[in-house]
ROVEX-85359 format. One record per atom (N, C-alpha, C): residue number from 1; atom name; z, y negated, x negated. Coordinates in steps of 0.001 Angstrom, whole numbers. Atoms other than C-alpha are relative to their C-alpha. Layout:
<atoms>
   nr  atom        Z        Y        X
  NUM    CA        Z        Y        X
...
</atoms>
This chain:
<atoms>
   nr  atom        Z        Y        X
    1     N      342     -283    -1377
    1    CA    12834   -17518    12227
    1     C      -61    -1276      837
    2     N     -295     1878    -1332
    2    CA    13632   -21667    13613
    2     C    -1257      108     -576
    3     N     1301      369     -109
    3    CA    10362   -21923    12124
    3     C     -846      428      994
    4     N      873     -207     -788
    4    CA     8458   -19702    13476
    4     C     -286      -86     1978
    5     N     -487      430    -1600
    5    CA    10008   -20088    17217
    5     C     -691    -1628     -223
    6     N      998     1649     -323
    6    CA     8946   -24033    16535
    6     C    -1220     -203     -154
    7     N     1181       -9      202
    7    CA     5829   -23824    15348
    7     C    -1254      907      856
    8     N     1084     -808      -63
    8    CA     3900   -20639    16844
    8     C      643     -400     1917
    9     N     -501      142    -1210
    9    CA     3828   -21232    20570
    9     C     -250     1655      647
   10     N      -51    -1419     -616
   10    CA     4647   -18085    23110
   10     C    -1327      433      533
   11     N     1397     -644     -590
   11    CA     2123   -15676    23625
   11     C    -1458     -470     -798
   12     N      857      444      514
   12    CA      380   -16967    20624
   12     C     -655      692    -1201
   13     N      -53    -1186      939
   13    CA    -1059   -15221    17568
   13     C      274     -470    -1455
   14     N     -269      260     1405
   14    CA      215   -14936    14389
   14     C     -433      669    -1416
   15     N      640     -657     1116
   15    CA    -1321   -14470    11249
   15     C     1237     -278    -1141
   16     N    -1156      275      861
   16    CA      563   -13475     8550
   16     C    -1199      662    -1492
   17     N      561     -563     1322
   17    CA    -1113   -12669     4580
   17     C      650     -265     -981
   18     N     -762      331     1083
   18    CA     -679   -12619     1399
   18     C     -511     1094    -1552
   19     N      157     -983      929
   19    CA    -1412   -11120    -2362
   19     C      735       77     -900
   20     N     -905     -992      968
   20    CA       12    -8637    -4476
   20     C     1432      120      692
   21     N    -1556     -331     -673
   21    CA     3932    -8709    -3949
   21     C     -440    -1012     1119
   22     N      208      351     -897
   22    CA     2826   -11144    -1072
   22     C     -331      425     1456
   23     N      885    -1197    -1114
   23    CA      452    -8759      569
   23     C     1265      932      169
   24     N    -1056     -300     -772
   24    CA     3338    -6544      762
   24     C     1404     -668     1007
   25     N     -856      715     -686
   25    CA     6025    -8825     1782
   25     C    -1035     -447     1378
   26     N      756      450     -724
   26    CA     3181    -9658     4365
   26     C      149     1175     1539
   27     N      243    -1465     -941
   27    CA     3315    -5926     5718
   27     C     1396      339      258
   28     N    -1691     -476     -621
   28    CA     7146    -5704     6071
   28     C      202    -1304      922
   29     N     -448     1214    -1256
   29    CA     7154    -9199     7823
   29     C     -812      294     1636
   30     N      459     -569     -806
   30    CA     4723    -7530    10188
   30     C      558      916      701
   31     N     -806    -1039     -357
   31    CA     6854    -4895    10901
   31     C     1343     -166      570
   32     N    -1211     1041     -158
   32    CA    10183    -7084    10587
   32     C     -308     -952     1647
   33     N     -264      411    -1159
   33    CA     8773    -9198    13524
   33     C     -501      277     1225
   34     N      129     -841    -1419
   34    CA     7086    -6494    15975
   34     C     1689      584      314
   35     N    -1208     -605     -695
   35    CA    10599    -4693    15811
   35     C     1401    -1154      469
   36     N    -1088      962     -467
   36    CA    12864    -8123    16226
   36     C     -857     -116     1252
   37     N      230      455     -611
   37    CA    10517    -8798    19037
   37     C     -206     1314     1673
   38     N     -371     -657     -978
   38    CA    11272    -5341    20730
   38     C      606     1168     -377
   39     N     -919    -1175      155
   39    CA    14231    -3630    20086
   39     C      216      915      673
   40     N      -53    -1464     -793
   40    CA    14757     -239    20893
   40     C     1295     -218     1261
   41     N    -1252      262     -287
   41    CA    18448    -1277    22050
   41     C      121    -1094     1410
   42     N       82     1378     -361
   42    CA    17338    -4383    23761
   42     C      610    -1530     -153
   43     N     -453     1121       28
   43    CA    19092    -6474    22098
   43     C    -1309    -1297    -1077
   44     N      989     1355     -115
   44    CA    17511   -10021    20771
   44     C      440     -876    -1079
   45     N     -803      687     1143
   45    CA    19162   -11262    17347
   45     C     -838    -1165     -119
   46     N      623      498      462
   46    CA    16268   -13124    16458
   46     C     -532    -1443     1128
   47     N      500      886    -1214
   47    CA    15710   -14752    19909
   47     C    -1690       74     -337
   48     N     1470       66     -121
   48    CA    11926   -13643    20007
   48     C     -741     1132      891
   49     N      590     -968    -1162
   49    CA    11540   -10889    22744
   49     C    -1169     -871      951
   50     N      112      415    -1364
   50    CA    10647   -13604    24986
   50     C    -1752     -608       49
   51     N     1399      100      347
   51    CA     7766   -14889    22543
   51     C     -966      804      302
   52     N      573     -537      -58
   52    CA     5934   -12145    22718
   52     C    -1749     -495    -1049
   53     N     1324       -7     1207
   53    CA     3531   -12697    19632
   53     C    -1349      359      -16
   54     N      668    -1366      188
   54    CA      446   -10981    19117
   54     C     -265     -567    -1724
   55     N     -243     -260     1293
   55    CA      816   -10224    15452
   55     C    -1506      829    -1179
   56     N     1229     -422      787
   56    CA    -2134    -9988    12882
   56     C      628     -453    -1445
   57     N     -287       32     1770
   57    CA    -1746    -9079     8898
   57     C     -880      133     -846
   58     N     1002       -2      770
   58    CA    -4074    -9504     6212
   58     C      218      110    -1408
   59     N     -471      322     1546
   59    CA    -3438    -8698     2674
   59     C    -1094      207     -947
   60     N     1004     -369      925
   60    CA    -5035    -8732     -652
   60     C      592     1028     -892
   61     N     -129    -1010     1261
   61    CA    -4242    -6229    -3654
   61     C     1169      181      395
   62     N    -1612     -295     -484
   62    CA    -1319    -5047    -1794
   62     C      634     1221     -303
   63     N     -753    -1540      222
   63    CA     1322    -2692    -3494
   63     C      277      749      827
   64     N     -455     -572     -662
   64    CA     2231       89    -1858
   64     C     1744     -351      794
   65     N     -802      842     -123
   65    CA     4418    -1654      840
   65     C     1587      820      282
   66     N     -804     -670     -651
   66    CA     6506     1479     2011
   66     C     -104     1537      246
   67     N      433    -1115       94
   67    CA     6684     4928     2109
   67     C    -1023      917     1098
   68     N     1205     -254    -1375
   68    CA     4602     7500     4378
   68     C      669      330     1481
   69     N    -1268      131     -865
   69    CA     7549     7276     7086
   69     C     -625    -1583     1017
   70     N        7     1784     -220
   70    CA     7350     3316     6793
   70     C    -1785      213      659
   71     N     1804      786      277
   71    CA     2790     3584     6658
   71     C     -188      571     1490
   72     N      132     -272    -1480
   72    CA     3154     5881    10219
   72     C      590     -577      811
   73     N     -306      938    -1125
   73    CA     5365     3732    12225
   73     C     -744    -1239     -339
   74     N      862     1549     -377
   74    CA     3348      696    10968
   74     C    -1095      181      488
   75     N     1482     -475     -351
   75    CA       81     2533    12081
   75     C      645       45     1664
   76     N       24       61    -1907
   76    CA     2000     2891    15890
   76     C      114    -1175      157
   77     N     -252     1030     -971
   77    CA     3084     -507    15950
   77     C     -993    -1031     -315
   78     N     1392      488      510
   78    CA     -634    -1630    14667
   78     C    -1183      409      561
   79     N     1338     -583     -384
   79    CA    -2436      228    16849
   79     C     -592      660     -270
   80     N      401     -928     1092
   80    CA    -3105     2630    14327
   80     C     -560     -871    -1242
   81     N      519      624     1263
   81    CA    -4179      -98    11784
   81     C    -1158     -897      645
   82     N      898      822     -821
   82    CA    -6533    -2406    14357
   82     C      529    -1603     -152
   83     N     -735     1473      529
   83    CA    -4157    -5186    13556
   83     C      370     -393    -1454
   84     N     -498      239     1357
   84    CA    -3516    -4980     9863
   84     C    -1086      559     -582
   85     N     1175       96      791
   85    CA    -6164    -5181     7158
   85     C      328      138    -1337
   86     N     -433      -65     1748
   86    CA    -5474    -4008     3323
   86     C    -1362     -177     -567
   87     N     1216     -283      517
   87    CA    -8400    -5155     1294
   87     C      659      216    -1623
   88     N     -471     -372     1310
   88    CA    -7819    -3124    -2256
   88     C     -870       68    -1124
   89     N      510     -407     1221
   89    CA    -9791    -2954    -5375
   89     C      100     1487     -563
   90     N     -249    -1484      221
   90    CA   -10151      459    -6061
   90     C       75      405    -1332
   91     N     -543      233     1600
   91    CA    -9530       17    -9949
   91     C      907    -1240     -445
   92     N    -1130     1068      542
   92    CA    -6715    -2695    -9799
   92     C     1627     1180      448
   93     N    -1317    -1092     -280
   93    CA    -3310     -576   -10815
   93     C     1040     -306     1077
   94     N    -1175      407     -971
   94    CA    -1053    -2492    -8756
   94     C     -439      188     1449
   95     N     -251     -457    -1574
   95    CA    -2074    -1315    -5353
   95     C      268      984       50
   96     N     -553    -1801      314
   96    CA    -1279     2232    -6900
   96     C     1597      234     -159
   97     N    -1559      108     -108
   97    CA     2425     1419    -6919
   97     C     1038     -263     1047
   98     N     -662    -1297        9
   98    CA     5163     2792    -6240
   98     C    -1103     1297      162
   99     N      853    -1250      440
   99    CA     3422     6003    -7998
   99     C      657     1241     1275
  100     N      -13     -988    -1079
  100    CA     3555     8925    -5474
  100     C      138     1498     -686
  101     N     -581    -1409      570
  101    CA     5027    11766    -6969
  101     C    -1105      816    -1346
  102     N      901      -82     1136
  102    CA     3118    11253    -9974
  102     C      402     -852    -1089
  103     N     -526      914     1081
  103    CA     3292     9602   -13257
  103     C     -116    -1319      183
  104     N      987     1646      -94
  104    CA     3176     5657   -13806
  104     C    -1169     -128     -582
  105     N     1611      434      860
  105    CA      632     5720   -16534
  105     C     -950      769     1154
  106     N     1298     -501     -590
  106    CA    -1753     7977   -13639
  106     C     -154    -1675      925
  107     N      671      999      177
  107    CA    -1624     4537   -12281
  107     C    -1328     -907     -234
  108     N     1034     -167      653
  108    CA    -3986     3584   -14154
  108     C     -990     1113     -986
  109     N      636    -1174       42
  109    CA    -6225     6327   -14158
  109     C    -1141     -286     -340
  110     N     1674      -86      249
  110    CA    -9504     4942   -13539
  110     C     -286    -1810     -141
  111     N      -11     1123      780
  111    CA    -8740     1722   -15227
  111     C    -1124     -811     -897
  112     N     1097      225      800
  112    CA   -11418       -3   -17710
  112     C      521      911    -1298
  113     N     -694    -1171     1416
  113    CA   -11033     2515   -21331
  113     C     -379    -1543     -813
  114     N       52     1242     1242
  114    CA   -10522     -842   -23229
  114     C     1620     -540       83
  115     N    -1411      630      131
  115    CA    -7197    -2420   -24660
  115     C     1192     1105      314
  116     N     -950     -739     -348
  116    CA    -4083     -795   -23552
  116     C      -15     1360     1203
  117     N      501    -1046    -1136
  117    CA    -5710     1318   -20603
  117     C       73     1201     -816
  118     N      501    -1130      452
  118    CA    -6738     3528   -22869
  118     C      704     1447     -455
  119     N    -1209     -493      327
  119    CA    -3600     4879   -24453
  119     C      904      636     1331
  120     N     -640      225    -1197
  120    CA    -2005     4426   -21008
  120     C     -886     1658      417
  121     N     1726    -1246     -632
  121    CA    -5502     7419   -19845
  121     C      912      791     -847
  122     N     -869    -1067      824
  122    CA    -3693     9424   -22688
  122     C      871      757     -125
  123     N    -1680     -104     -354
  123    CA     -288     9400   -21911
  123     C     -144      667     1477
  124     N      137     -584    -1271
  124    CA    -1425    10669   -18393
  124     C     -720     1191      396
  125     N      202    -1651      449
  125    CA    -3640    13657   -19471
  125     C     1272      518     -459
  126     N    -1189    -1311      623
  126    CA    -1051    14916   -21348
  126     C     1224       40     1054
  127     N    -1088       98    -1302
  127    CA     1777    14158   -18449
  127     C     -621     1138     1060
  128     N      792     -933    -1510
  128    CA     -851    16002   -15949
  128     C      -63     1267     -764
  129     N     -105    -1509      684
  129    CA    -1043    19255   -18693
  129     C     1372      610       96
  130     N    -1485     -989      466
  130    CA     2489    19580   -19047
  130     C      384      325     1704
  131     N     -509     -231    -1204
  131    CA     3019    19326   -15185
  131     C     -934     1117      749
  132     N      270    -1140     -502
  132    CA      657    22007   -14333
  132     C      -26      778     -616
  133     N     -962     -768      356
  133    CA     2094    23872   -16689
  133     C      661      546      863
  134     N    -1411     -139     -648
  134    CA     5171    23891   -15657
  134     C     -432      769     1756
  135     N      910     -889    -1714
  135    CA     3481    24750   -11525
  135     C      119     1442     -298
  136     N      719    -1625      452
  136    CA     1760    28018   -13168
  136     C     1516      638     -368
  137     N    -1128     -701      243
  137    CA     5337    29181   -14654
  137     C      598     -128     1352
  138     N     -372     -356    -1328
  138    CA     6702    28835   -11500
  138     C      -18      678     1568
  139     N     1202     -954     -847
  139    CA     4278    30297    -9489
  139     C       17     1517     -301
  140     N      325    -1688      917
  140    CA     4246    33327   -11720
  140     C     1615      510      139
  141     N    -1060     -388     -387
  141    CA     7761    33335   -11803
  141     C      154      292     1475
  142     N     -986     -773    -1687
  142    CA     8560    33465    -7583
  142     C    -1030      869      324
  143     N     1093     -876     -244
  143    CA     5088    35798    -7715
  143     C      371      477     1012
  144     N       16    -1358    -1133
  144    CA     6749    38822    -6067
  144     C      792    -1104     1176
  145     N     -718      475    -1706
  145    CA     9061    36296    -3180
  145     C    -1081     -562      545
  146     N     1390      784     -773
  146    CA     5886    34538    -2503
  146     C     -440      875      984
  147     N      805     -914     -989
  147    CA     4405    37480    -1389
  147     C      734     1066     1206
  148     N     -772     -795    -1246
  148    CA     7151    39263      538
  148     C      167    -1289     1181
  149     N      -76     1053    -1365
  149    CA     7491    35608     2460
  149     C    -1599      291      514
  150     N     1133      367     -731
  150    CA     3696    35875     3039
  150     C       23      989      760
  151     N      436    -1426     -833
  151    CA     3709    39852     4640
  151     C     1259       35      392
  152     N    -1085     -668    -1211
  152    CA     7402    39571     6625
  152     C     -307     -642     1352
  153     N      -27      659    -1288
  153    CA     7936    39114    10018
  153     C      811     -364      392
  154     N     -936      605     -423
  154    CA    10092    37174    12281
  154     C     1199     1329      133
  155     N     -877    -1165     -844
  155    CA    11647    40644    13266
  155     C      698      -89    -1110
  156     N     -976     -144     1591
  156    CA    12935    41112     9396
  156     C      808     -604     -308
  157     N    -1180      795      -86
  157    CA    15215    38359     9356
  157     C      848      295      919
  158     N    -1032     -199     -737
  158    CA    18623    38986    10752
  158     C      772    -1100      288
  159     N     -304     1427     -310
  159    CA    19284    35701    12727
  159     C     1186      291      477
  160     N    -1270      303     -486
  160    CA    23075    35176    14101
  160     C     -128    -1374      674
  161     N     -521     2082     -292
  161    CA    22644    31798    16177
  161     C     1437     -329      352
  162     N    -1275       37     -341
  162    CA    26167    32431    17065
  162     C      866    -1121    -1579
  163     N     -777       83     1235
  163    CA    26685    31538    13223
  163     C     -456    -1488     -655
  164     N      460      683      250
  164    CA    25107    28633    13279
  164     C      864    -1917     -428
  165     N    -1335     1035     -152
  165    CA    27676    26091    14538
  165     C     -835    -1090     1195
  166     N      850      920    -1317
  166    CA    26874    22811    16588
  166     C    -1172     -668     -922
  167     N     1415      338      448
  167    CA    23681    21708    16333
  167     C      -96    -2311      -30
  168     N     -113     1784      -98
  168    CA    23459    17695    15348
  168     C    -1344     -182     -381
  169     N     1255      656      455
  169    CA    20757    15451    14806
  169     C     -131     -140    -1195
  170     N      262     -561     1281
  170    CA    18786    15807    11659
  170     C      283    -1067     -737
  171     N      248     1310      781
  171    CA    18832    13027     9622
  171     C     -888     -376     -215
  172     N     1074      477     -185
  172    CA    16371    10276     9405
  172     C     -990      508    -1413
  173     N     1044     -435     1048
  173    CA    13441    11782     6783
  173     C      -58     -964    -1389
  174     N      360     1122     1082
  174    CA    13726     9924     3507
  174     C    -1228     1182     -680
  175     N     1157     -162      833
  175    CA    10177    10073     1266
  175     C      136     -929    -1216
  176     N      344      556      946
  176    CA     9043     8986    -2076
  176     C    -1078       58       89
  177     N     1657     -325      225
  177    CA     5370     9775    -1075
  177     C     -255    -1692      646
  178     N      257      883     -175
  178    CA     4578     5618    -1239
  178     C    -1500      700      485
  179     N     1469      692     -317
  179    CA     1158     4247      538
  179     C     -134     -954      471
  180     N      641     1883     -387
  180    CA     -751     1313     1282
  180     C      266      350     2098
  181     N     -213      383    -1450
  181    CA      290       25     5087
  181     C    -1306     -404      663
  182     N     1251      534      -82
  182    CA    -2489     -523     7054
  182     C    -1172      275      157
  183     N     1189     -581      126
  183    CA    -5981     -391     7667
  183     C     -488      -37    -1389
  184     N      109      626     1185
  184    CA    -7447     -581     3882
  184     C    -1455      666     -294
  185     N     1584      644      264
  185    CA   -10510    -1770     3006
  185     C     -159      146    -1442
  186     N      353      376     1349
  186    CA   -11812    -1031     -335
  186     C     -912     -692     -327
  187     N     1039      548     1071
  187    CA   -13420    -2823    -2665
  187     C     -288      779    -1505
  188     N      446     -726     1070
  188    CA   -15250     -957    -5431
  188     C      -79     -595     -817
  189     N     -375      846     1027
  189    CA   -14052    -2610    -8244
  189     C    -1349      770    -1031
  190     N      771     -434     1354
  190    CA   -16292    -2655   -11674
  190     C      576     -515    -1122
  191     N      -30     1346     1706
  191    CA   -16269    -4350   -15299
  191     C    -1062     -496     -448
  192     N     1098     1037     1191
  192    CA   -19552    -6093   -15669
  192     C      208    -1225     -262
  193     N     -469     1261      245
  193    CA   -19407    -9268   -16635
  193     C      274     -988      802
  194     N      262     1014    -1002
  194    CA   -19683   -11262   -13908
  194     C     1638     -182      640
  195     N    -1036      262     -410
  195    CA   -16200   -10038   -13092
  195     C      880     -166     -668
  196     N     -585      314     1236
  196    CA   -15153    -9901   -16579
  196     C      469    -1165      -90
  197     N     -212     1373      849
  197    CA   -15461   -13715   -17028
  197     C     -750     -654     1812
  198     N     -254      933    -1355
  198    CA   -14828   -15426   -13574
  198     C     -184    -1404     -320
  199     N     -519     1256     -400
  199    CA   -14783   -19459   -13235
  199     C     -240     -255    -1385
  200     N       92      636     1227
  200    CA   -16243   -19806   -16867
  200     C     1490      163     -763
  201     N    -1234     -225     1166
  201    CA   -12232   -18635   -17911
  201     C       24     1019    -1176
  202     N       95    -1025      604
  202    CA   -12455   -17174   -20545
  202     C     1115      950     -353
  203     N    -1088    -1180     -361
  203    CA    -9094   -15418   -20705
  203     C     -555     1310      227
  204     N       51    -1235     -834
  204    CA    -9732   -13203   -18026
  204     C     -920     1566     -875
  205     N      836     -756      455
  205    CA   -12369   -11332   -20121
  205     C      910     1238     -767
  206     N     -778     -743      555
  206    CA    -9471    -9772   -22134
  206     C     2093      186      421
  207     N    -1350     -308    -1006
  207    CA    -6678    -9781   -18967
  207     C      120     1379      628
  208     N      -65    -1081     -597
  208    CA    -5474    -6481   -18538
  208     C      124      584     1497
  209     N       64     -407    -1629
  209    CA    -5024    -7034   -15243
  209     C     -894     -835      733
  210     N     1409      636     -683
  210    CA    -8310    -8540   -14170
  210     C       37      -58     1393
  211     N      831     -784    -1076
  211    CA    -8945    -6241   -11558
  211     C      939     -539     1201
  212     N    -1291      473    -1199
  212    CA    -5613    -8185    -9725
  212     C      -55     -980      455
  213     N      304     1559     -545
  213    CA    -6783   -11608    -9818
  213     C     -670     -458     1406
  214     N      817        2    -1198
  214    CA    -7721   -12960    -6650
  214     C    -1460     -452      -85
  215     N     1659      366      570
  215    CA   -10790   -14432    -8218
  215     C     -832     1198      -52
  216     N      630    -1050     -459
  216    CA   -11889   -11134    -8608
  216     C      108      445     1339
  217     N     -254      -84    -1155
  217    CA   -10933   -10069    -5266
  217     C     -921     -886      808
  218     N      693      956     -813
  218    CA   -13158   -13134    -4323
  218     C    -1673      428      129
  219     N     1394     -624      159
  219    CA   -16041   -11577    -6315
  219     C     -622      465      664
  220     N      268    -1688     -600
  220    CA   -16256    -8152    -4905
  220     C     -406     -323     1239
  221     N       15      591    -1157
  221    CA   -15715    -9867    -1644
  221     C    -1809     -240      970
  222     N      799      821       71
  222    CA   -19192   -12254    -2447
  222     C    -1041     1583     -343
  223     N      939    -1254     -171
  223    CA   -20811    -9129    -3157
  223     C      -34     1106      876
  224     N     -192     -773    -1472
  224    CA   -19868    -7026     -266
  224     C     -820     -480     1141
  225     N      811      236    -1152
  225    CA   -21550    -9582     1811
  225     C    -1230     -659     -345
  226     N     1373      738       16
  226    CA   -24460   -10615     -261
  226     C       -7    -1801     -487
  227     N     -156     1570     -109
  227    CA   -23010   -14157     -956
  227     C     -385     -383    -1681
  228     N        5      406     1307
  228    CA   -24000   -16286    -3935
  228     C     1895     -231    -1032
  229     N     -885      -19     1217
  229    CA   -21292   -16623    -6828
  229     C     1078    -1087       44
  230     N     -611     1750     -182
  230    CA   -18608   -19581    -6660
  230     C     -325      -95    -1162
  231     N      936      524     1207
  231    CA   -19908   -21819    -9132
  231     C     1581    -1035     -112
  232     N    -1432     1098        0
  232    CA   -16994   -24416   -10482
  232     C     -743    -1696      283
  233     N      153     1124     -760
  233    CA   -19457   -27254    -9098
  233     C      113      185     1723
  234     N     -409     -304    -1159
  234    CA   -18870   -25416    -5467
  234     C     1340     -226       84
  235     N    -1974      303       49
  235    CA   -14966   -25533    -6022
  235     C      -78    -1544     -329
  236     N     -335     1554      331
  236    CA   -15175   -29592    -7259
  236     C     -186     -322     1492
  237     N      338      377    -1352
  237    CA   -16696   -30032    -3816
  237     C      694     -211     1045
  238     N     -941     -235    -1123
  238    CA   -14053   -28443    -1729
  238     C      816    -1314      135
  239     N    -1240      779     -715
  239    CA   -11759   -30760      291
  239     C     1234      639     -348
  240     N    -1767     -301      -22
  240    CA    -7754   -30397     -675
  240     C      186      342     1106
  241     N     -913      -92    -1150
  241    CA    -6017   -28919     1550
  241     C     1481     -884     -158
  242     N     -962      787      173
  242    CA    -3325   -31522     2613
  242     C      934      483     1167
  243     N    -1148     -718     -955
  243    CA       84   -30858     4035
  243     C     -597     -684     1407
  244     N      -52       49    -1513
  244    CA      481   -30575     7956
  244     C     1294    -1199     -208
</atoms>
């Protein structure tokens, strides 16, 4: 926090990004320094009320940073998502995590069917058969309460509020239903070659997690807006970035 108090001057804006576990850590530091910068309480741990920030987030292939608790208060204190930007690959697994009341292998669902994906696709049909299974027996089993909850009325219950006791505050809502923070921007991921085999590496062609690299991410990007290809005589070109 001495940093950012020295460096960002008041009333100034701050960009914050970052990919993969970055991009999330990107979206809790977003969150971390709208609420140090106005506590409910009024108090001021951080010494940054006074800054008054204006706070911008940008991530790339960003895991799911927080649950759907955490993704609605970051949507109020974002404006609804006008300040924060998720750009995702819509076939890279790791922005699908923390799985959402689903398997890991669905994860990778709509993965490339090559190498380990494939098995992984396997293991997640059969996970998704046995679990709606299991639904249908349950269903069938509470058949008849289902249907007496659907045709009673309020009158049929025999309420006592006397029996209730004192009434306290509920407790704060815990979830496991993860999602992406944020406004989020897809990118329609593929596998032709072009994204297969990035930067002349040849690796990547047989990296299961392609679809995570920011190089790809750069691709999709270059094709979203029409741009030619980075070439690795365009990258020799670039200027270093040298420390401040």
């Amino acid at each position: 926090m001495a940093a950012v108090r020295k460096y960002v001057p008041a009333a100034g804006t701050l960009l914050i990004a970052g990919h993969s576990q970055g991009g999330a850590l990107a979206a809790l530091t977003h969150a971390f320094l709208f609420n140090a910068m106005n506590a409910a309480d009024g108090s001021d741990p951080f010494q940054l009320a006074a800054k008054k920030y204006q706070l911008r987030s940008y991530t790339v292939a960003q895991p799911r940073a927080g649950n759907l608790h955490f993704a609605l208060n970051f949507a109020r204190i974002t404006s609804g998502g006008a300040t924060s930007f998720a750009l995702n690959n819509t076939i890279d697994p790791v922005t699908m995590v923390p799985t959402t009341h689903s398997f890991i292998a669905g994860a990778f669902e709509d993965s490339p069917n090559q190498h380990g994906w494939k098995v992984l696709r396997w293991i997640n049909t059969g996970l998704n058969q046995l679990h709606n299974l299991w639904n249908a027996m349950l269903e069938k089993g509470l058949a008849r309460e289902l249907r007496g909850v659907k045709t009673s009325k309020l009158a049929d219950y025999q309420v006592d509020s006397e029996s209730w006791g004192p009434v306290h505050r509920p407790p704060v809502p815990v979830s496991q239903n993860y999602v992406t923070s944020g406004t989020m921007i897809p990118l329609i991921g593929h596998t032709n070659p072009d994204i297969l085999l990035y930067y002349n590496f040849a690796p990547d062609e047989s990296d299961e997690f392609v679809q995570h690299h920011a190089t790809t991410y750069r691709r999709l990007l270059e094709e979203l807006f029409h741009l030619e290809a980075t070439t690795d005589e365009y990258m020799a070109n670039q200027q270093p970035v040298r420390d401040q």
